[in-house]
C-alpha positions in Angstrom: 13.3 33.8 36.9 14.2 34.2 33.6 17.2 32.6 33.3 15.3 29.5 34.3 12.5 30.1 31.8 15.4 30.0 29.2 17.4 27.0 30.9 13.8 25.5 30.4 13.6 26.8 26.9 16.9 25.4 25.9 15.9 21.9 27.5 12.5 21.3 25.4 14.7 22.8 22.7 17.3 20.1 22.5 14.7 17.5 23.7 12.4 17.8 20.7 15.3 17.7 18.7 16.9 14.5 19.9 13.1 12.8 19.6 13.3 13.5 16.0 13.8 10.9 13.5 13.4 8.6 10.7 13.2 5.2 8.9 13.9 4.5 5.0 12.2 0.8 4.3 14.2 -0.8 1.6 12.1 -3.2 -0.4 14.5 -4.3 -3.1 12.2 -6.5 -6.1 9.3 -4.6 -4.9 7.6 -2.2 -7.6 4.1 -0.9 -8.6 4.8 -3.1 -11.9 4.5 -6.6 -11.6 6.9 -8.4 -14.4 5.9 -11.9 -13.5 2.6 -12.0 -15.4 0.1 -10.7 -12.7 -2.0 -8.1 -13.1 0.1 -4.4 -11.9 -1.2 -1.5 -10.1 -3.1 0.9 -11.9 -5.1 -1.4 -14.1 -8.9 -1.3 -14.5 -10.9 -4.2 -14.3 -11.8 -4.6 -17.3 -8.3 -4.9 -18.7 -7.6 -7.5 -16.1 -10.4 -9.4 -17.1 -9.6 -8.8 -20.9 -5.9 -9.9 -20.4 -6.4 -12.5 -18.2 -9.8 -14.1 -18.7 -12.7 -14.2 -16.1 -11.8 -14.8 -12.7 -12.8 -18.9 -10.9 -14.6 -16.5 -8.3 -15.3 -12.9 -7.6 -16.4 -11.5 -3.9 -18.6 -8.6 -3.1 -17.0 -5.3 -2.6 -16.4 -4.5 1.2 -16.2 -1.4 3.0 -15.5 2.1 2.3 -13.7 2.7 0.0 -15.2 -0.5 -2.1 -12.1 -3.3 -2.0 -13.4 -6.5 -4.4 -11.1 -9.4 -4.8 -10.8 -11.3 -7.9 -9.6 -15.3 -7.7 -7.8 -16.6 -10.3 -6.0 -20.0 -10.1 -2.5 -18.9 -9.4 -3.1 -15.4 -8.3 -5.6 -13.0 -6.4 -6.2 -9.1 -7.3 -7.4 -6.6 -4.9 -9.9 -3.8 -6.1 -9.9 -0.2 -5.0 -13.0 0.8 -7.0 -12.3 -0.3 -10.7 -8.4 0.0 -10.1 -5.7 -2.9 -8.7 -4.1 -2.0 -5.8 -2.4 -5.5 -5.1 -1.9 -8.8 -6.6 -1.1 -11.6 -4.4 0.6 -15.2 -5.5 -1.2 -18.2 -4.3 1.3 -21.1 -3.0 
């Protein structure tokens, strides 16, 4: 009997260790710093607006935490609060 509790031991031992594992994602280019004249993460928006000039159209916040978009003509920034959290190219 208890050699087959630790046969069983050993078994779930080595299983839960081959199940283990992990990913790195790679995403070359990709930062929290935009350099190609959006608007980066981090900024409120009242420097976006200052910096860039009053958006063509502005939608309600939605949801929990509040997420507002912004439209501008070549670009659209995503609200968390006050704060961007993403800035999307139009094509």
């Amino acid at each position: 009997m208890a050699r087959m509790r630790t046969l069983t031991f050993i078994a779930l031992l080595l299983a839960a260790m081959g199940t283990a594992s992990a990913d790195t994602l790679r995403m070359d280019g990709a930062s929290a710093m935009s350099g190609d004249g959006r608007p980066s993460r981090g900024m409120t928006q009242k420097s976006v607006e200052s910096k860039y000039g009053s958006p063509a159209s502005v939608r309600a916040p939605v949801g929990e935490p509040p997420i507002t978009r912004w439209e501008y003509s070549d670009f659209v920034v995503y609200f968390e609060y006050d704060k961007v959290i993403h800035t999307v190219l139009k094509r």
